[in-house]
C-alpha positions, 0 to 999 in steps of 0.5 A, a space after each residue: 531468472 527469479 526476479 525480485 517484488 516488493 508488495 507495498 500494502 494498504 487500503 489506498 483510500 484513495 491512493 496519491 502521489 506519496 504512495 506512489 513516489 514511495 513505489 516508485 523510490 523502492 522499485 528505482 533505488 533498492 534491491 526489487 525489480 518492481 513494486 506491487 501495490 497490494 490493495 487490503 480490504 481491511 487492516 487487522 489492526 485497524 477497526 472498521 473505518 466508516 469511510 472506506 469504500 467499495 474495494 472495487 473502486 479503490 482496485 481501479 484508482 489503483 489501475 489507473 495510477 500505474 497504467 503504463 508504468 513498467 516497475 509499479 504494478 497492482 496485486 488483488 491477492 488480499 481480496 480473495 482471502 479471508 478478512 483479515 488477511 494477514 501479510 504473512 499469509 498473503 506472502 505465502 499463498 503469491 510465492 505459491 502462484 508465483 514460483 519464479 518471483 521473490 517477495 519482499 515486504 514494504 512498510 512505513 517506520 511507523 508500522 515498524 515500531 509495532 512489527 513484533 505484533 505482526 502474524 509470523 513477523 519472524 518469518 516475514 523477515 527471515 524467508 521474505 525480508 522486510 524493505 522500511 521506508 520512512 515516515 513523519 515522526 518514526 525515526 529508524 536506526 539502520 543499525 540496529 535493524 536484523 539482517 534481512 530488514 533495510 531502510 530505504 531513504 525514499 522521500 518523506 512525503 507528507 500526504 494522506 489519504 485522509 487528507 484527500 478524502 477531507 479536501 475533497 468533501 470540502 470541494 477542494 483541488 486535488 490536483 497534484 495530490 493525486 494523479 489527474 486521471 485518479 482525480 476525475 474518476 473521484 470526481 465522476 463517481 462522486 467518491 468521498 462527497 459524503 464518507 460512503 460515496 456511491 458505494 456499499 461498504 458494510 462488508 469492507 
């Protein structure tokens, strides 16, 4: 029987409970029967940021955030293909190693609004579909979506990244941002104390 993924994408720099309460959202309370979380080593619309790290360890806070969970999973696809890997290419090459599963894409109502910028963005929603969840500011009138593009009305939760890498340089508690077990690994590996980190980052 086909089954249904949504692929939620991002660098997940780190990842935090906003993302996953999203996941989580879509994966309960619309047409997918699971969300993957796609981790991408670099946004094409985004220039280099100075402060994301090693994909390998943005990969296993992503492990360690949906161990045991059912409906949320991780999807590495991006990090074999060519930077910057494009969603429209990323869809193609998993419907191709994945038969049996129908992909759908997730994205904020803020990337929605710069959608028609997308590679092959009709394609992406004619063959695929599209899932919009909301974000701050980004309004999105549902009827004026096409068909094959839904809004979901998941919580709006106001955290970023960013945020988390700033509390974290500045020794602050990052409990209930984050997951605990994502929180200690930021803190045993020394992540975000001084932008690079540990980690080698010139290729990401």
């Amino acid at each position: 029987m086909t089954k249904t993924v949504g692929i939620y994408g991002g660098s997940f720099n780190p990842v935090h409970t906003g993302h996953l309460i999203v996941a989580s959202y879509i994966a309960q309370w619309s047409e997918v029967d699971e969300v993957w979380l796609m981790l991408s080593p670099l946004n094409p619309f985004k220039a280099k940021d100075p402060e994301l790290i090693d994909a390998e360890a943005r990969e296993e806070m992503l492990r360690i955030a949906v161990e045991g969970n059912d409906i949320l999973g991780i999807c590495d696809e991006q990090l074999s293909m060519p930077v910057p890997s494009y969603t429209i290419d990323t869809l193609d090459a998993l419907s191709a190693r994945h038969p049996d599963t129908h992909f759908k894409c997730i994205i904020g109502s803020d990337s929605w609004k710069g959608f028609s910028g997308w590679k092959d963005y009709s394609r992406i929603i004619s063959e695929y579909g599209v899932i919009i969840y909301p974000r701050p500011g980004y309004e999105v009138n549902p009827a004026e979506l096409p068909e094959g593009v839904a809004l979901v009305p998941a919580p709006c939760v106001d955290i970023s990244s960013t945020f988390v890498r700033k509390a974290v340089r500045e020794g602050k508690d990052v409990s209930y941002f984050v997951p605990d077990d994502v929180a200690d690994y930021i803190a045993a590996n020394r992540l975000y104390k001084n932008n690079h980190a540990n980690y080698d980052i010139t290729d990401k």
